[in-house]
C-alpha positions in Angstrom: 69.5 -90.8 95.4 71.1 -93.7 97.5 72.5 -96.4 95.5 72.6 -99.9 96.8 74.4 -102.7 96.5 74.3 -106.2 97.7 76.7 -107.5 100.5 77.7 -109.9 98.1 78.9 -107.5 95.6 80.8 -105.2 98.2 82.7 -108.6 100.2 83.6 -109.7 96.0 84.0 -107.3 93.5 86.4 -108.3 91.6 85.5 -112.3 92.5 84.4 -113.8 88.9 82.0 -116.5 88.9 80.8 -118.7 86.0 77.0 -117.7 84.7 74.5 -119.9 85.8 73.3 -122.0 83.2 69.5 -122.2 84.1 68.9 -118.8 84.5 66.7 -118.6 81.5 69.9 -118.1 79.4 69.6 -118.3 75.7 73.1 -120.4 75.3 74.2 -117.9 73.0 73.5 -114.8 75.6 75.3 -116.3 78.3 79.3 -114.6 79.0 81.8 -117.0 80.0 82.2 -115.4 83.1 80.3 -112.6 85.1 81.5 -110.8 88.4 79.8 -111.0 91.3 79.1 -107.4 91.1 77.6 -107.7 87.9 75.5 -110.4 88.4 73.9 -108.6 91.8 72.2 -106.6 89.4 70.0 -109.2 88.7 69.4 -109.4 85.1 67.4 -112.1 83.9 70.8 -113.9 82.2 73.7 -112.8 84.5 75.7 -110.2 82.7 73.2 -109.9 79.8 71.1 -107.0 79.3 68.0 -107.9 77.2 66.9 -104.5 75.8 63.9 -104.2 73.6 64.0 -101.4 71.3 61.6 -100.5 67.7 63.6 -99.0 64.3 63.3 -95.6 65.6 66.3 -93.8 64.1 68.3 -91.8 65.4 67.1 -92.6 69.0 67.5 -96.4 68.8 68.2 -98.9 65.3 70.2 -102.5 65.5 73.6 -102.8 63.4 74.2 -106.4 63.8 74.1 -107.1 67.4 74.7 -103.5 68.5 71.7 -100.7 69.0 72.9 -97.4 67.6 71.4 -94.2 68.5 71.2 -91.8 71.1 69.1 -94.0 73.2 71.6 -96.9 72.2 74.6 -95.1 72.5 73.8 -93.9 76.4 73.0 -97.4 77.0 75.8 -98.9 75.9 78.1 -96.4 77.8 76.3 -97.3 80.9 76.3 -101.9 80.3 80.1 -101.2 79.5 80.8 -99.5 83.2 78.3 -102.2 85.1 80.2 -105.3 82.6 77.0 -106.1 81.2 76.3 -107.1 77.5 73.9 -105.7 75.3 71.6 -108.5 73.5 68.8 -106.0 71.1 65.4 -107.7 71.0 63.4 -105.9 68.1 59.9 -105.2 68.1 57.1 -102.3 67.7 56.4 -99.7 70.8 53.8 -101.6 72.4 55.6 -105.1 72.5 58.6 -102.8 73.9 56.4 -102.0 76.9 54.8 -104.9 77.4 58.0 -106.6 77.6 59.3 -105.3 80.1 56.2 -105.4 82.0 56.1 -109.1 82.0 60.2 -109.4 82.2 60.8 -111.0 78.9 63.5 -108.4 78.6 65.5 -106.6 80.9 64.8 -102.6 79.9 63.4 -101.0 76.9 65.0 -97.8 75.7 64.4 -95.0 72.6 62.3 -91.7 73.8 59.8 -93.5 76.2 57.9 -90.8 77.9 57.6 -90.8 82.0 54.2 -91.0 83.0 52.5 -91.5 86.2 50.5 -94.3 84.8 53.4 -95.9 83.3 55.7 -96.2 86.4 52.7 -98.2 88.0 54.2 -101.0 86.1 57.6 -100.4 85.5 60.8 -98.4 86.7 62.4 -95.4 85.4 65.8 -94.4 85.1 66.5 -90.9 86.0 66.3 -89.0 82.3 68.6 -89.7 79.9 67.4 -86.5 78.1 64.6 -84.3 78.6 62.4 -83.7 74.7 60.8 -80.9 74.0 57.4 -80.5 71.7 57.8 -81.3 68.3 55.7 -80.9 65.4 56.3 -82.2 62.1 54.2 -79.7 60.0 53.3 -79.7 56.5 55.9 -76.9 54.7 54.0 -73.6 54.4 51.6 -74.2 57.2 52.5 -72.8 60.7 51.4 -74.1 64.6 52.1 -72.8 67.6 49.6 -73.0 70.3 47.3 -75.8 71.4 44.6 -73.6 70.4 45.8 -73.6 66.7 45.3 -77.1 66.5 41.7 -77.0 66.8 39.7 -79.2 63.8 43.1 -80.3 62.7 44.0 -83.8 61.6 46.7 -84.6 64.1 48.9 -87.6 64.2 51.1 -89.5 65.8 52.3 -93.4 67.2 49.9 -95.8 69.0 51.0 -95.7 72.5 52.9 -92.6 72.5 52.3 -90.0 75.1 50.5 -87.4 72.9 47.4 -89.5 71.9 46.0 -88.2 75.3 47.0 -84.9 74.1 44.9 -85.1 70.8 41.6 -86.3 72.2 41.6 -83.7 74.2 41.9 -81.0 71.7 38.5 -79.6 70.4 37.1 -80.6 66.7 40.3 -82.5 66.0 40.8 -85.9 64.8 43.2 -88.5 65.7 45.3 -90.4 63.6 47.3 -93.1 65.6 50.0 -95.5 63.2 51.7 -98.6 64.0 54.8 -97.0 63.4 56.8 -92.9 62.1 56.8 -93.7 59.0 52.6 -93.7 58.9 52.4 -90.5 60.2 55.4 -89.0 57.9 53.3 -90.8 54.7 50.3 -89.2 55.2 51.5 -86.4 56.6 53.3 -85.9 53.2 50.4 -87.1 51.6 48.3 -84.5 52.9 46.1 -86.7 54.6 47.2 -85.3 58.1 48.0 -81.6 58.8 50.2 -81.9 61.9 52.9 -85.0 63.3 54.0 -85.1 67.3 56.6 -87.5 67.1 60.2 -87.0 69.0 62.3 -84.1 67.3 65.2 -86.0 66.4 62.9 -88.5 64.4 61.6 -85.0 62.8 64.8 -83.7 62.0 66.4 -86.6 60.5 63.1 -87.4 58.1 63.5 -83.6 56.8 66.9 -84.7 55.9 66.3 -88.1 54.2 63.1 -87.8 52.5 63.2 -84.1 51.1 60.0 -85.4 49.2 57.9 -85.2 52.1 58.2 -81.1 52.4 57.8 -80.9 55.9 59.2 -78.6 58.7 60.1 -78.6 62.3 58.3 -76.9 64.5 58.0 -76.3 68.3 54.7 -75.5 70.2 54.8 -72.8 72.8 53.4 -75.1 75.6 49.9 -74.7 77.2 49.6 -72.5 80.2 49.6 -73.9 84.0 45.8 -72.7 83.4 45.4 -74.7 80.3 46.8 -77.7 81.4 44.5 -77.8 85.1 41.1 -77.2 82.7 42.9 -80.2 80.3 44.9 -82.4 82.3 46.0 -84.2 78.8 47.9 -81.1 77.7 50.4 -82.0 79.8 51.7 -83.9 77.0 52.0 -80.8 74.7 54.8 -79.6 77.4 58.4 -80.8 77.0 58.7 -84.4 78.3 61.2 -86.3 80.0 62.1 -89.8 78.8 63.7 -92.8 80.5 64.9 -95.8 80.2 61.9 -98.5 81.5 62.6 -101.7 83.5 60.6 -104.5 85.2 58.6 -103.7 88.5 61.4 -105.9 90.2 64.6 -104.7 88.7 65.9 -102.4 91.5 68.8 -102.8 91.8 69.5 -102.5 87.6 67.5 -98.6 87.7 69.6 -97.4 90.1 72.9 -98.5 88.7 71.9 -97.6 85.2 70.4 -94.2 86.7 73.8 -93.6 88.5 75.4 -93.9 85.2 72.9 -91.4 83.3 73.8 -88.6 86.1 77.3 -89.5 85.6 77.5 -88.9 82.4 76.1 -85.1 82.8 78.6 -84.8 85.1 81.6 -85.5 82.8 80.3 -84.2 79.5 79.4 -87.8 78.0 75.7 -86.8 77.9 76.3 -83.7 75.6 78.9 -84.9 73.5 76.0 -87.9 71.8 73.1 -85.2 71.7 75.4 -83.1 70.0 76.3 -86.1 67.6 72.8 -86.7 67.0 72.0 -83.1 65.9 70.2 -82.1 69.1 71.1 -79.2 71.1 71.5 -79.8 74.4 70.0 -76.5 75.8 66.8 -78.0 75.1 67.6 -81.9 75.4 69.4 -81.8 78.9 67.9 -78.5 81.3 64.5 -79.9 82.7 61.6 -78.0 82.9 60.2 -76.5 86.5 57.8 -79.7 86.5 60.1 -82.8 86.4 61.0 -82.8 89.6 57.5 -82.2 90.9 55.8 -84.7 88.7 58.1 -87.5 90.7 58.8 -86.4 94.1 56.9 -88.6 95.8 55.7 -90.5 93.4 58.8 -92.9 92.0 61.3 -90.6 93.3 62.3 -88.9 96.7 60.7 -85.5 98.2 64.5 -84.0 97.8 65.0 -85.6 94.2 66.7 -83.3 91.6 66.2 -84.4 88.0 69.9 -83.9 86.2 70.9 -80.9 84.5 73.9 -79.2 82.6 72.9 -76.3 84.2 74.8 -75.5 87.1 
């Protein structure tokens, strides 16, 4: 991928330069001081990220003025190298989209799903991880094939990749909640049979609400076959997330991207999934189809999706 930079920032990059102060700055957002460098990346307050995340732990939560998490963790390895700081703006999943598609925040991070629809109107890092097809299932029970989920009441987050997925499976009904916790309630409650919701988010509920009685599960992913007689089972197939941007903000993907391949490089990358409870076999080797679902559509004909597999 070729990374660019302004002229600006090559001629002074170690030149600092005081923050503008009508740059939509929020008096308290806005650094004494930003380098040229940093503030060619063109956030909307010079060397402030604006990053709208939802509670969604152990991907992304706020701790004061800090986002912990995987999700937060990878970004704030990345604003540290560019000098940028990281100002959390908390809301639900949809406001975290929306938000970045009308550039009231700089990025939104926390297991958001590429999609071809998606990157109409935004940006995509390259994947910070790569998540494969989780089920939360009632304990006892057992799902492994699309087909098994037939008449099943199947749940899952408004907005989330894998209401497409539902619909599209026969006799079953769809239960979409504002938020995980809906779809862990009822699924404890009986009132739903099976919950797609990112595996971490799975694995860490198991942990803290022994009550529910729930299990982890992974679906054996619909056939090429399947998949071209239901285009929404895509979804069903391990997906790869990244971090979402503004339309505009060029020049902050690709310096936040560079980062993310970086850190597969030196072993950054694995060290948090590990930390998280995640294995990184699964969470960082990409499937045969991430490269071809992007090459040529927000990525290169030669782009190579990054891997710890060498």
């Amino acid at each position: 991928m070729i990374r660019v930079r302004s002229l600006v920032a090559v001629l002074s990059a170690t030149l600092l330069i005081p923050a503008v102060a009508g740059c939509g700055s929020d008096g308290d957002d806005e650094p004494k001081n930003v380098s040229a460098k940093t503030a060619a990346l063109g956030t909307i307050t010079p060397g402030v990220i604006k990053v709208a995340v939802q509670p969604y732990a152990p991907y992304t939560s706020v701790q004061g003025d800090r986002i912990v998490g995987l999700d937060g963790d990878v970004l704030a390895y990345a604003a540290k190298k560019l000098g940028l700081e990281v100002k959390p703006q908390v809301t639900d999943f949809a406001g975290m989209l929306a938000g970045v598609q009308s550039r009231r925040v700089d990025i939104t991070i926390g297991g958001v799903a590429w999609s071809a629809d998606r990157q109409k109107q935004g940006l995509f890092t390259d994947p910070p991880y790569y998540s494969p097809p989780a089920m939360a299932v009632r304990s006892g029970r057992t799902y492994k094939t699309v087909d098994d989920l037939k008449g099943l009441q199947l749940g899952t987050v408004e907005g989330y990749v894998w209401v497409k997925s539902i619909q599209a499976v026969p006799d079953a009904k769809l239960h979409a909640y504002p938020d995980a916790n809906g779809v862990f309630d009822d699924l404890g409650a009986g009132r739903v049979d099976v919950g797609f919701l990112d595996p971490l988010i799975i694995i860490a509920a198991q942990k803290e609400r022994p009550d529910l009685k729930i299990d982890t599960q992974y679906m054996t992913p619909p056939t090429a076959a399947q998949v071209k007689a239901k285009p929404a089972y895509e979804y069903f197939q391990p997906y790869q997330t990244g971090f979402y941007l503004p339309k505009k903000a060029t020049k902050l993907e690709k310096a936040i991207s560079a980062q993310i391949d970086a850190m597969y490089e030196n072993g950054e990358m694995e060290k948090l999934v590990e930390k998280y409870g995640g294995d990184p076999e699964q969470f960082l080797k990409p499937s045969a189809d991430v490269a071809t679902a992007r090459r040529g559509v927000d990525r290169p004909q030669d782009w190579t999706p990054p891997s710890i597999a060498k």
